[in-house]
Steps between C-alpha positions, in 0.01 A plus 500: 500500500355572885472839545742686726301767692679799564571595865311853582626456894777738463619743312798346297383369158533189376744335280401502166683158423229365753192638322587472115339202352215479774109656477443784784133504585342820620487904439804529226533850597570392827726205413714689289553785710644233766733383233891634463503856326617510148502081500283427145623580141175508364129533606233338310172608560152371410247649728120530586397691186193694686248319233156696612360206371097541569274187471576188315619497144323285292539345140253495222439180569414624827805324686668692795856576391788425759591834574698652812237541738745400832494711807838610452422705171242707711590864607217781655650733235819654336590668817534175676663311192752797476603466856501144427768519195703799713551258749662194325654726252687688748608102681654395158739798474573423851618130333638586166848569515630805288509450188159271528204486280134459550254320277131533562232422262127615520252568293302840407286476843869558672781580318478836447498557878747259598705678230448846682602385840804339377637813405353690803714280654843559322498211291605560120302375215664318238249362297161348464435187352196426306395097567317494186301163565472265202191343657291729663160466687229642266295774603184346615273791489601700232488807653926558475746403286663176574745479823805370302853609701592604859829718543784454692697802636873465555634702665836587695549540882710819413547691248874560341635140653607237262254256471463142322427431172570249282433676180706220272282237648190635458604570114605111478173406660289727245645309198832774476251768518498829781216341741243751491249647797188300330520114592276260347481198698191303619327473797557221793270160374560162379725267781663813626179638658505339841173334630302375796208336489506548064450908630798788439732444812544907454277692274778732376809254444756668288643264222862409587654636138389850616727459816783350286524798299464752840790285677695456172522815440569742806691218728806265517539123581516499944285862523244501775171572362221546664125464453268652795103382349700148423156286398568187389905561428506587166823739571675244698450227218644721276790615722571190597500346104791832416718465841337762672435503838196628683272548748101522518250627701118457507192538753388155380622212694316288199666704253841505682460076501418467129818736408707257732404201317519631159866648529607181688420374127694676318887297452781717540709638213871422418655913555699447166172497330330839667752680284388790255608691233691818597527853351878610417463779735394259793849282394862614671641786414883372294682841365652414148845593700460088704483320128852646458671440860316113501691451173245482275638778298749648462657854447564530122222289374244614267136530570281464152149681468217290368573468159877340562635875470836564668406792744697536809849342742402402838749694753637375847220691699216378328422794285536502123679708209363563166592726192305757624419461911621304813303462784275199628329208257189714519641836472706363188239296336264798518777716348572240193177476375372857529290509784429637836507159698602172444439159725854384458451148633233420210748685232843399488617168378795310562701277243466119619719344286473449119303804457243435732374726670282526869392736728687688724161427724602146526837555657271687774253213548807233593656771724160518669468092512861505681403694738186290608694190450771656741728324201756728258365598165651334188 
């Protein structure tokens, strides 16, 4: 997995089927502004969180704690970290394409700042996400309560466009529960936590289920995502495990290697098995009016409501006639029981055979299988 530099000698941008899958090392502001306009579905985000840290941080015991004390978490002051976050912000709405979204997670030192600037900059917030961490590091000195989530903003490149979200998934995932903005998940240790030397490869190394719930849930199987403070990969080993594609960047040639080596692990998955659960709404539109012309009714029969009551004919055009109303399966079902609306599709029944009776909603689902099989529906 060599990386493919991209080629700043003139002024036509590279092909993005060259440079997904490879490490870019150097100024990601810089590298993604030389990339296509509009060419990433999603932006993931994990950047110098502007620690302040002053002096070393010791335990009781008297131990120095491993915290971030790297050059490239140092910033003169907010001034120069604002100009800092202005300027890769405003290179990732160069790359998202419309329609995009932007992850970026931080921490009280940074968040609320890289929060502001997003929106100075026309992005459109559409939620944070508390990473409520089931392990935390204690509070050594006792002077605070205890450090125990980060937050991650997501937000859209613009506001009004249609954006992704795979709302049924993230309900399957969450044990057929709405996922909710507080996640409890641990932090990266154990055989995940890269090493060299028995020391933390990276001192903030994100734990790879946090990224499979980002990528799950606000991209598709082939996107392009892209991750410009890359470390050690951990958004590439997740896009890579869900059939995502991507592209890093990072300042650290070390860094850039170690991501290289650790995706290069990772086996590829079979695309059959990357699919997820979808909504109704995010399914094919079929008007009741195509179960009648495939044959699957017919004009005369009788539709049923729930408890095996006669209740309406099915016409030619796809509308039906009760008693009382005629009009379509909603507009009728609506009118039979009373009420101001109805969800037809979940409502009416159909007579099987021998008194049995199914849902009209399952004369819907084969129509929709046809149609991806390219075969006729029976």
């Amino acid at each position: 997995m060599a990386r493919a530099p991209i080629d700043r000698s003139s002024d036509s941008a590279p092909d993005v089927a060259n440079v997904a899958g490879t490490v870019q090392v150097g100024d990601c502001a810089e590298i993604m502004r030389g990339l296509p306009e509009a060419c990433a579905d999603m932006v993931f985000a994990d950047p110098p969180y502007n620690l302040q840290l002053e002096g070393e941080l010791r335990r009781p015991n008297d131990s120095v704690v491993d915290a971030v004390t790297d050059a490239w978490d140092r910033f003169d002051d907010f001034a120069t970290y604002d100009a800092f976050c202005r300027d890769w912000l405003g290179a990732a709405r160069h790359v998202l394409r419309p329609g995009g979204t932007i992850w970026v997670i931080g921490s009280y030192h940074n968040i609320y700042r890289v929060g502001a600037i997003l929106q100075d900059l026309g992005y459109w917030i559409l939620n944070d996400i508390t990473w409520r961490k089931s392990n935390p590091m204690p509070n050594f000195r006792g002077r605070r309560f205890t450090n125990a989530h980060e937050t991650l903003i997501w937000a859209a490149r613009d506001r009004g466009r249609p954006h992704t979200f795979n709302h049924a998934a993230m309900k399957a995932l969450n044990g057929d529960l709405q996922m909710r903005s507080d996640w409890v998940l641990p932090v990266c240790n154990g055989n995940e936590r890269l090493k060299v030397d028995g020391k933390k490869a990276h001192p903030t190394q994100k734990p790879e289920a946090l990224l499979h719930r980002v990528l799950l849930s606000s991209t598709e199987p082939g996107d392009l995502v892209l991750d410009p403070f890359f470390g050690t990969g951990t958004t590439g080993a997740a896009a890579k495990r869900l059939g995502r594609r991507w592209i890093g960047i990072d300042r650290d040639e070390g860094y850039a290697r170690l991501a290289r080596e650790r995706i290069a692990s990772v086996g590829e998955i079979d695309p059959d098995d990357l699919e997820v659960t979808r909504s109704k709404r995010a399914e094919p539109r079929v008007p009741f009016g195509r179960v009648v012309e495939a044959g699957l009714l017919s004009a005369g029969d009788m539709l049923y409501d729930p408890t095996g009551r006669p209740r309406a004919k099915v016409r030619a055009d796809g509308t039906l006639v009760s008693d009382s109303a005629a009009g379509s399966i909603h507009a009728v079902g609506a009118q039979v029981q009373g009420l101001s609306a109805c969800n037809g599709w979940a409502f009416w029944r159909v007579d099987a055979g021998k008194g049995n009776l199914k849902s009209i909603d399952e004369l819907r689902a084969r129509l929709r299988a046809a149609d991806a099989s390219g075969a006729p529906a029976e």
